[in-house]
N, C-alpha and C positions, 0 to 999 in steps of 0.2 A: 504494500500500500504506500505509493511513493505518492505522495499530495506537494503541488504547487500551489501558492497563494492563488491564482489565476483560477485554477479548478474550485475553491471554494464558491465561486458564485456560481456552479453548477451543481456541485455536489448535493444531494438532499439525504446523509446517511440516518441511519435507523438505528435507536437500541434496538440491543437484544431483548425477546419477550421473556418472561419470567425473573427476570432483578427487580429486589424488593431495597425500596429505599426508608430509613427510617434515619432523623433527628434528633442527635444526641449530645449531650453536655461534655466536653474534653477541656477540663481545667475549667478556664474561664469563656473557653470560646464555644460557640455552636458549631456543627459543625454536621454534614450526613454521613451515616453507612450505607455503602452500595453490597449488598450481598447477593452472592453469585449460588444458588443452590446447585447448579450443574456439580460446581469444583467445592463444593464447601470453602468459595473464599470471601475476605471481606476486604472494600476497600473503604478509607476516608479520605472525603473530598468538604474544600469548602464549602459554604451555600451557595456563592455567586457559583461558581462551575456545577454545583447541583441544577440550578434554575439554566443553565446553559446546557447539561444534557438530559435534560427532562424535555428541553426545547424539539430534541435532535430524536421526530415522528417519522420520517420520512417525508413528509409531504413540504417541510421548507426548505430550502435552501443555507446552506452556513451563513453567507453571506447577506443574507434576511434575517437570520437568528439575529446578528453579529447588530444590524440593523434599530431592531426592533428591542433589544436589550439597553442600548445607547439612549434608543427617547424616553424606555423606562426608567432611566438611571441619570437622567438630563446630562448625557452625553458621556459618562464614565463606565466603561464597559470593556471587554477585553480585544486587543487587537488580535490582527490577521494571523500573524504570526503566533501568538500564545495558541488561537483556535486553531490553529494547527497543530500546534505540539500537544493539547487536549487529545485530539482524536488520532493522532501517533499514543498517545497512551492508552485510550481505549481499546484500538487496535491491539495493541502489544497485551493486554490482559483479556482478551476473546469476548470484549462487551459489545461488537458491535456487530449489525445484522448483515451487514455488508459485505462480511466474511462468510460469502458462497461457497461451492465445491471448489470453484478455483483458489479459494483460501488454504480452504481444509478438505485436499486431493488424496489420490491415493499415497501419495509420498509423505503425507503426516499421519493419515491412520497407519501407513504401513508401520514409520514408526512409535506411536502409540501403540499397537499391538506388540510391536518387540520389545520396548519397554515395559509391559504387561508382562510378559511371557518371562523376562530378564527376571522381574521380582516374583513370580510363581517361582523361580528357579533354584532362590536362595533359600536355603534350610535355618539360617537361623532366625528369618523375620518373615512371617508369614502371618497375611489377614484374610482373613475369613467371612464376610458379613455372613448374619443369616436373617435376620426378620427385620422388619419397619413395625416398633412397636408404641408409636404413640397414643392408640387408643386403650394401650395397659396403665402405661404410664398415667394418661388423665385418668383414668379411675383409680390409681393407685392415691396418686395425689390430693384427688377431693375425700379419699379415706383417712389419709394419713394427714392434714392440714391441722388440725388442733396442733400437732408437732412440730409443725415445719417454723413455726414463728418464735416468741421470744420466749415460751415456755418452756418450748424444745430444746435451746439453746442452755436455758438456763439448768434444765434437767442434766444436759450433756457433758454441764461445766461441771457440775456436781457428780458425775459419775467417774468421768475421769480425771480428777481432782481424788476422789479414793483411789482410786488404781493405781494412781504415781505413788501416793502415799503408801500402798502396801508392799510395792514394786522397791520404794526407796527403804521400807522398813529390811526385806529380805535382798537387798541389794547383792550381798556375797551369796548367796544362793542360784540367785538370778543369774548370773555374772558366770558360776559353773555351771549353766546350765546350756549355754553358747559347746561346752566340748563336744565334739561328735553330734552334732546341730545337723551337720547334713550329711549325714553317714546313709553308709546305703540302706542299713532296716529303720531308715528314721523318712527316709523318699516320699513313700506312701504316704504318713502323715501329712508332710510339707506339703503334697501335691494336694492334698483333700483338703488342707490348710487354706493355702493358694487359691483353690479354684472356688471356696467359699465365700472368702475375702472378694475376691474382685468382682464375683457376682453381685456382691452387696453393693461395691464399692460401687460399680454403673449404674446398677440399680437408683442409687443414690441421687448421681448423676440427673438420669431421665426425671426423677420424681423431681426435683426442685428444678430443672428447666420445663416441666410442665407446669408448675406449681405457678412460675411467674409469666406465663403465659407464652413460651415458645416452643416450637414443635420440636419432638426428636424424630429424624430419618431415617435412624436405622443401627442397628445392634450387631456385635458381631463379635470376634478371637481374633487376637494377635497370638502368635505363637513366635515368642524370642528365647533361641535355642531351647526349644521345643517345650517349654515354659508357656503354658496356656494364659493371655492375659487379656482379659475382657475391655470391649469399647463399646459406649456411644458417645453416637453423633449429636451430638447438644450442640453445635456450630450455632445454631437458628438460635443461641442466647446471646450470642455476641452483637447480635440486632436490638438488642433489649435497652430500651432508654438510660435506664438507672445501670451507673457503674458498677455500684453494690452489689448490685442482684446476679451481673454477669461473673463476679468474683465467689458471690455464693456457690453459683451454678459451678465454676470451676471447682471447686473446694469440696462441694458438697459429698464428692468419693471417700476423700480423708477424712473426713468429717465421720462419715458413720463408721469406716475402720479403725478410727481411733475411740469411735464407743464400744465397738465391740471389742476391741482389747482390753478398754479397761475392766468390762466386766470380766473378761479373761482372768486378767490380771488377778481381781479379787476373789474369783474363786479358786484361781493358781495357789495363794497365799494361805488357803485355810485344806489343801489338800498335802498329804506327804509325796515324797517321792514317789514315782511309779510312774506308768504308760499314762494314765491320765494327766499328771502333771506335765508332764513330757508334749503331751497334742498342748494343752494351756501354756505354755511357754511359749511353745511353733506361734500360737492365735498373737501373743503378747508383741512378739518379735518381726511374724509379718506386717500386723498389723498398723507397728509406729513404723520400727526402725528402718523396714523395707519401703512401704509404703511413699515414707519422708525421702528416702535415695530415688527410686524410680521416679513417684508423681510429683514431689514436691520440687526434683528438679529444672528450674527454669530453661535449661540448653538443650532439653531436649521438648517436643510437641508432645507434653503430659500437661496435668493439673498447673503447675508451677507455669510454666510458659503465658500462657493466659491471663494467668494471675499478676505475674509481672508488666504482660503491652497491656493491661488495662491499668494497672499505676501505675505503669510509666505516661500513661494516655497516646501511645504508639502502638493501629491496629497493624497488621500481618508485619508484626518485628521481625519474625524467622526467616518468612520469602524476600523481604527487602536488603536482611542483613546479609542472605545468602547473594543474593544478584549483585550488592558492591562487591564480598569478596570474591565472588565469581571473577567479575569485571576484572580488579586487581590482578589477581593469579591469573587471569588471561594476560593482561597489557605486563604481568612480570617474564610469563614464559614466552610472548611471540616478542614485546618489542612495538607494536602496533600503539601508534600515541590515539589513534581514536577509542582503545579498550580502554585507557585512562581512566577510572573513576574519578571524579573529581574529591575534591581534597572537602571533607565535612567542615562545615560552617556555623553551623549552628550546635546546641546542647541534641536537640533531635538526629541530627544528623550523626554524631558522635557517638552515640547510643547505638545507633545501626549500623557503624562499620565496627565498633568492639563487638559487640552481640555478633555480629557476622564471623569474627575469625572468633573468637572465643566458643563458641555451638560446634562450628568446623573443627577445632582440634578437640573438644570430649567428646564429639559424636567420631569422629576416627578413634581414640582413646579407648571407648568404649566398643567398637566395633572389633577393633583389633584383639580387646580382652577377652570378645567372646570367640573372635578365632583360636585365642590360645587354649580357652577353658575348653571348647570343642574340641581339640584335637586330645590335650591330656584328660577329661572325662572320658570319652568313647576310645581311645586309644588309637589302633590302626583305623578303624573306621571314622573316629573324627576326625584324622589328617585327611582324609576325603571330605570330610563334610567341609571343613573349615578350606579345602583348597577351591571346590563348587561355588561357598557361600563368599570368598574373595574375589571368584572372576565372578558371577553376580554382582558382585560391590562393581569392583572395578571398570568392567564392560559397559553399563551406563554411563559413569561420568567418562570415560574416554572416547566414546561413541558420539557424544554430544560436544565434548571440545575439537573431536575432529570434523563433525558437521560444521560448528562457527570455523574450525580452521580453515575448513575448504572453502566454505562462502568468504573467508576473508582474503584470501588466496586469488575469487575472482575477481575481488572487487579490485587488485594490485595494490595488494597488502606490503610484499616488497620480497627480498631474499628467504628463499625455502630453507636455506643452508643454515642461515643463522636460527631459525625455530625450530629443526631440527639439534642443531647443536646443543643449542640450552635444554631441550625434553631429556638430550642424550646426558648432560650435564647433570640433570636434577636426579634422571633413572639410576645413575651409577652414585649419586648421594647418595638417593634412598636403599641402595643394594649398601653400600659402606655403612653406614649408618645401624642397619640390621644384622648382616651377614659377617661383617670383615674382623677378623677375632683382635680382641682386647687386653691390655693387663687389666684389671679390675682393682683398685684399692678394697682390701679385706678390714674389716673393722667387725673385732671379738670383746665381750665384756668378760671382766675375769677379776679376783679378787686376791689381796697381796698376802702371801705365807712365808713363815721364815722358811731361807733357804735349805733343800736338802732336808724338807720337813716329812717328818715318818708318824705315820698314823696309830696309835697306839689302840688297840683292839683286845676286846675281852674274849681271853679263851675258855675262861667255862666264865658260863652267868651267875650272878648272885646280886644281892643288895650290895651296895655301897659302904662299909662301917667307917673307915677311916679317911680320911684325907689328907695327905700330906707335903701339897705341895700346894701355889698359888698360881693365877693366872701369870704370865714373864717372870715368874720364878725360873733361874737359870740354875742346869741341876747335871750332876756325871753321870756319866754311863754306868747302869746298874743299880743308877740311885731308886730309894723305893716311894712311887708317885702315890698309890690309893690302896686300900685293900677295903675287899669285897668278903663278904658272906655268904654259904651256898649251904642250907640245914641236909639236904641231897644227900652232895657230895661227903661230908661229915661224916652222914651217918654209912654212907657206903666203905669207907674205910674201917670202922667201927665193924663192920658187918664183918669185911674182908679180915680185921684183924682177929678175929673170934674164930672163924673157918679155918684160918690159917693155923691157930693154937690149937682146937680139933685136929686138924687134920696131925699136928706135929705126937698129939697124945697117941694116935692110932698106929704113925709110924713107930714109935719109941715099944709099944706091943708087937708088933711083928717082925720087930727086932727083939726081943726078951724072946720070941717061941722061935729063932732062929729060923723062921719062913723064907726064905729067902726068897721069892716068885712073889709074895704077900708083899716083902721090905719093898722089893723095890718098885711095885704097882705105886704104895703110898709112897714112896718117896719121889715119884712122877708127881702125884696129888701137890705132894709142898711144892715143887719148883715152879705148878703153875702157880699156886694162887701166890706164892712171892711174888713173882713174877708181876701177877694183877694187883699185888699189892705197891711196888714199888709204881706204875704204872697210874693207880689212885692216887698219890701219895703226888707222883710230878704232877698231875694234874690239880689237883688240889694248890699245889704251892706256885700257881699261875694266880691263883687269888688276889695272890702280892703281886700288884702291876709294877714292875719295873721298868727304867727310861731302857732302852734299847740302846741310845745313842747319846752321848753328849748334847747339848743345846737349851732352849730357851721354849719352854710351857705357853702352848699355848691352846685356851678352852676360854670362850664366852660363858661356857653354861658349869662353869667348875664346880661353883658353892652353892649353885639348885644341887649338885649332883650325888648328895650327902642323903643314905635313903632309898634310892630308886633303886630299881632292880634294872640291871643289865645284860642283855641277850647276847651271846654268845655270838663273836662278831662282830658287835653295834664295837662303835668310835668313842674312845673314852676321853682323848685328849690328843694334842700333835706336839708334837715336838722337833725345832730346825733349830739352825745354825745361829748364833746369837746376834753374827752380823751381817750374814749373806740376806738377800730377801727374792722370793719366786713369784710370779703371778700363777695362779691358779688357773684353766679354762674349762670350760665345757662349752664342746663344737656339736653344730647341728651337722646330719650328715652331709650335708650339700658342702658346707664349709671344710669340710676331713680332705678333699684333696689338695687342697691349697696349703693348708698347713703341709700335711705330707712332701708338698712341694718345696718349699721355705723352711722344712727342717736344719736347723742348725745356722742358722740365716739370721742377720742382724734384724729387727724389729724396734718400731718407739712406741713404748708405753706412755699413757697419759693417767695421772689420780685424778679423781674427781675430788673438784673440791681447792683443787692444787695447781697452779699455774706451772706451765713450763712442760718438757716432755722429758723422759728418762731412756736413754740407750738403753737394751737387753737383748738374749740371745734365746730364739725358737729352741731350747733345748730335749725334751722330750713328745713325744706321743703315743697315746695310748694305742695298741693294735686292736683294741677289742673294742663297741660302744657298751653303755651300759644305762640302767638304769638308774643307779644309786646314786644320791646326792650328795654332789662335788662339793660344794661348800652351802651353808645355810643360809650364806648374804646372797648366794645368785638364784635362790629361789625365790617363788612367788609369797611365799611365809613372812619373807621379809622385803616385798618389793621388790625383788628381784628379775630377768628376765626368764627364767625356766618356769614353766607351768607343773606341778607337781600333782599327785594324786594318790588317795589314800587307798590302803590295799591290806589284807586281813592276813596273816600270819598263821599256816596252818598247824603248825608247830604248839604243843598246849606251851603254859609257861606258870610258873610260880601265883604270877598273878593273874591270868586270866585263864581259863579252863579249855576256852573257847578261839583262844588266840589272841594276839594281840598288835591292834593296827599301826601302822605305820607308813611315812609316805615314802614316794617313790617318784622318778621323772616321769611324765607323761610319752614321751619318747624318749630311745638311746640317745644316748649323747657321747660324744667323742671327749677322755681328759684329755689335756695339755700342759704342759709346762714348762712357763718362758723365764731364766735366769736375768737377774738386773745386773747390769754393768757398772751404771754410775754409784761412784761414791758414796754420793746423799741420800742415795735409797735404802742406808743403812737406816737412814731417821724413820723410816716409814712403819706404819703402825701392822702390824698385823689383824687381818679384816677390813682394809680399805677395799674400796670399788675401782676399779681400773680398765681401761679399752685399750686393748693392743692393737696397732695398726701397721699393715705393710703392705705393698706391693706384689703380687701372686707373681709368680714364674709360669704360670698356668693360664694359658690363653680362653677367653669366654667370645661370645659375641650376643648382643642386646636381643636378640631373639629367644635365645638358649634363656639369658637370664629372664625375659622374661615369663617363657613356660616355667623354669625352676619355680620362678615366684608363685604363680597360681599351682603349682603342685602341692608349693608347701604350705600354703591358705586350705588347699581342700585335704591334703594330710592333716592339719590340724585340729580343722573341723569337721573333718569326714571322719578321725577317728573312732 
């Protein structure tokens, strides 16, 4: 549609039939919404260009319009050229009737259907409509209306105003009940979970866009990464006079999921553990935490987005924001000064070129996270889905930049060589970028030990009786730390030494009747139970914990430890070097080849808390992972980074019949231990917090890392 001033006093164009216009308040100004029910779009336009294409019947001429506006307006009305650039805009958003077959030929259905066909194609976003359910909706509405107003509200404040309350009471409860959240026998729930919520959530939706009197068109499933997630079409609120109402209507999804959480919630709080709690938790957690990520995000076309261009008072922010950066990233890749956007001018304007590149990278962001999550959920089968659901992505927008590239091409855009250069330029960034392997800087939390520190472990169990040493009490080798009580083992030598005297009276008889066959059966008798007697007797005098090694004491929990009974094994106290000092680690497994790598390798430690860094050396690693907790500061007990978990002892013991619990890492973890070099690290405390950091000898690349990272997001919580 190439128009000349000249043709305007021929022209007589025509809206499109079916756009509804409605008048509505944006800040301080008036101003119309043009809505397009074809595309579900909305445009705003002044009043003056309202009353200028309300003009535009067919039957006058522009240049009559243009006319007859002028003597309405005594003489202030819009020139040739502006009515030009108007219906250059109409044209460009499919408002006007003039747009015959020869508009819209076989060359734009053909690709409109392959654009169709492109998004059937991709497995991880998939919609569905099924029904046009407005006439459910208005009867749901005039049922449910006592609710829908400030009673409702004030009902809803009070409902989950408890639930936060009970949620904040059992907080640490709450908080472990995220472990194994989306483990595979936990799916089912989540799915039934899921597909409860969002049903409510639309539901929601439709009733308070019928409530305030605009129509819903029609209900359907999104399906993202095969994540069932329900829509209506409430667009017809965005016509809706009052601002308010259009921000209800947006909201009004979160609104009922965040009621039914909190009843969730309260009846979560008064149930024990079990599968019941377990679905109540799922309800509590989709219903805010998810709900609030997905809808209440503004950058993507959810609840949030809406809610945002209507306080911002800026309608279709996403399509406007996308066409400048469109624009841009066109006139940056060819070069072409006509793709130039122009440079924003105003607070408006500014708004929609950030919101343009800002949408553009989380919606890639997100796009690309659920390539990853596809390919490590489904395994071999997602590296298929996720390579399908890419050229899906991809194959649209590069089908459509090579359409403008060729029309720009005709129109003698200029050198082919130089747009090709720069595409070739940007393709081998983004392969570098992804593919081309890395050092990675490693950063491990770890906690400070005297050096050459040996764990000092109870070899039979007993109480506690004596204590004699102090926390950095510095003590010899051999010296004697604690002694313990074991009533057991006592009487087991008692036992043994009474058997032993028996048996010595029986030998001493078969000796007196010269048996000889007899002497020496019982004289086999004595040698064993000597034998078990001297065998009781060392074990027994393990009671007296002795230092092992020269060094300096070290135990947080020394003078609780006066009393307690001690399991065979459990950690009594450590004891290092009085002036060497080690960092402690425990490595996730992702993290064990890098160390591995960096073995014996200069490393800088950092205290928290303590300015400055400390030279050391990667001295040890553990060949095995394990369970069992490396230090007490790197657990979650004490704020720590290791998530721990409590686990029952099947072992009876002194005190408990039944076992007795104790925790453990939630996952193996890898020790380590890095020697300090500097000097001054002699000052350091035993039990600081410390992050060791180096440069890997171990090559990564940004793709690797970032599958590793959603592995070990759904290792942790798919446990």
């Amino acid at each position: 549609m190439n128009l000349s001033v000249r043709e305007l006093e021929l022209l007589r164009p025509r809206l499109r039939d079916g756009l509804n216009f409605t008048v509505q308040e944006q800040g301080r100004e008036r101003v119309c919404v043009i809505e397009d029910p074809s595309s579900s779009q909305f445009f705003r336009v002044g009043l003056e260009e309202y009353q200028f294409f309300r003009s535009l019947d067919g039957t006058q001429t522009v240049a009559a319009i243009i006319a007859r506006l002028a003597r309405d307006r005594s003489g202030e009305t819009f020139t040739e050229h502006e009515a030009l650039q108007m219906l250059r805009w109409l044209k460009d958003h499919h408002l006007l009737a003039v747009e015959s077959d020869r508009a819209t030929g076989k060359g734009e259905e053909s690709q409109r259907a392959w654009a169709g066909a492109v998004k059937w194609m991709n497995p991880l976003i998939v919609r569905i409509p099924l029904a046009q359910p407005d006439r459910l909706f208005a009867m749901l509405a005039r049922a449910l209306k006592p609710f829908l107003g400030w009673f409702g509200f004030f009902a809803w404040l009070c409902v989950v105003f408890a639930g936060a309350s009970q949620v904040a009471v059992e907080w640490g409860r709450f908080t472990r009940g995220f472990n194994g959240i989306i483990a595979r026998d936990n799916w089912l729930w989540l799915g039934l979970v899921w597909v409860g919520l969002k049903v409510l959530h639309e539901f929601g939706h439709g009733i308070y866009c019928r409530h305030f009197g605009a129509r819903v068109r029609e209900i359907g499933v999104i399906f993202i990464l095969f994540m069932p997630m329900g829509y209506v079409d409430a667009t017809a609120s965005l016509g809706l006079p009052s601002r308010w109402r259009r921000i209800a209507v947006a909201c009004a999804g979160m609104y009922v999921e965040f009621f039914v959480a909190a009843i969730a919630a309260i009846v979560w709080a008064s149930r024990p553990d079990g599968a019941a709690a377990t679905v109540l938790h799922n309800v509590v957690v989709m219903g805010t935490v998810v709900t609030l990520f997905f809808n209440a995000n503004p950058l993507m076309r959810f609840d949030g987005y809406f809610v945002l261009s209507d306080l911002l008072g800026i309608p279709n922010l996403a399509p406007r924001g996308r066409t400048w950066f469109t624009r841009a990233v066109s006139w940056l890749l060819t070069g072409v000064r006509k793709l130039r956007p122009e440079r924003p001018a105003s607070r408006e304007e500014w708004i929609i070129a950030l919101y343009g590149i800002a949408a553009w990278v989380w919606q890639n962001i997100a796009f690309v996270g659920m390539l990853v999550a596809a390919s490590v959920m489904f395994r071999g089968g997602g590296i298929a889905i996720a390579v399908v659901a890419a050229v899906a992505w991809v194959v649209p927008a590069v089908a459509g930049f090579a359409r403008q590239l060729g029309g720009q091409m005709r129109g003698g855009m200029g050198p082919v060589a130089d747009i090709a250069l720069r595409l070739a330029l940007i393709a081998a960034l983004i392969g570098m970028v992804l593919f081309v392997p890395y050092r990675k800087t490693v950063v491990a939390r770890g906690v400070v030990e005297f050096g050459d520190t040996r764990i000092v472990r109870a070899e039979c169990p007993g109480f506690v009786g004596r204590i004699h040493v102090r926390d950095g009490d510095v003590v010899a080798q051999g010296a004697l730390l604690m002694e313990l009580r074991n009533e057991e083992v006592a009487s087991a030598i008692e036992k043994s030494r009474r058997e032993l005297e028996a048996q010595e009276v029986r030998t001493r008889i078969a000796y007196a009747r010269r048996d000889v066959a007899e002497y020496q059966a019982e004289m086999a008798k004595v040698d064993g139970l000597q034998k078990a007697m001297k065998e009781n007797e060392s074990y027994a005098g393990t009671l007296k914990v002795r230092a092992p090694i020269a060094g300096r004491v070290s135990s947080r929990t020394l003078k609780q430890a006066l009393g307690a009974y001690i399991q065979r094994g459990e950690e009594i106290l450590k004891i290092g070097e009085a002036t060497g000092r080690d960092v402690r680690l425990a490595l996730g497994q992702d993290a064990e080849p890098h160390f591995k790598a960096a073995l014996h390798r200069r490393v800088s430690v950092r205290i928290e808390g303590r300015g400055g860094t400390f030279s050391a050396r990667l001295e040890r690693l553990d060949g095995n992972a394990s369970r069992t907790l490396p230090h007490a500061a790197l657990t979650a007990l004490a704020g720590g980074p290791l998530a721990v978990q409590r686990v029952q002892d099947d072992a009876p013991s002194q005190t408990q019949s039944q076992g007795q619990l104790r925790h453990e890492l939630t996952e193996p973890h890898f020790g380590a231990t890095v020697r300090m070099l500097s000097a001054s690290a002699s000052d350091l405390a035993d039990g600081e917090l410390a992050r060791v950091r180096f440069q890997s000898p171990e090559k990564v690349t940004l793709w690797g890392e970032l599958r590793g990272a959603i592995a070990r997001w759904m290792r942790k919580y798919g446990a």
